[in-house]
C-alpha positions, 0 to 999 in steps of 0.5 A: 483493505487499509483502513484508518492505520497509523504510524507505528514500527510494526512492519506491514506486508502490502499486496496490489489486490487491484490493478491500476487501469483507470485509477488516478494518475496520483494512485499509480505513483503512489503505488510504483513509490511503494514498490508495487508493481503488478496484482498479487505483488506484495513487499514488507515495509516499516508503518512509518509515516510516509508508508502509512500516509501512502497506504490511506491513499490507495486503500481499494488497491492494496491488502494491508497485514502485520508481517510476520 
């Protein structure tokens, strides 16, 4: 789980561990935003700002790690 990042310009590999039935409305766009878009999906974003502010919003639905 995501906890506590920030901002940096390390690149992050998120994956959706959890779906989104019956999370907040907030939580869904935040996740469809960051380009997720069904369990086990995962993308590669910079952790700047907006993606780590994105992240700390939905901490219980995504995996969080350094890219590689």
């Amino acid at each position: 789980m995501a906890k506590n990042l920030v901002p940096s310009d390390a690149k992050l590999e998120i994956t959706q561990i959890k779906g989104v039935i019956g999370v907040k409305q907030n939580q869904r766009e935040t996740l469809r935003s960051l380009g997720l878009k069904r369990i086990g999906h995962s993308v590669v974003r910079t952790a700047d700002a907006v993606t780590v502010g994105m992240l700390n919003t939905v901490p219980h639905l995504v995996n969080v790690e350094e890219a590689k």
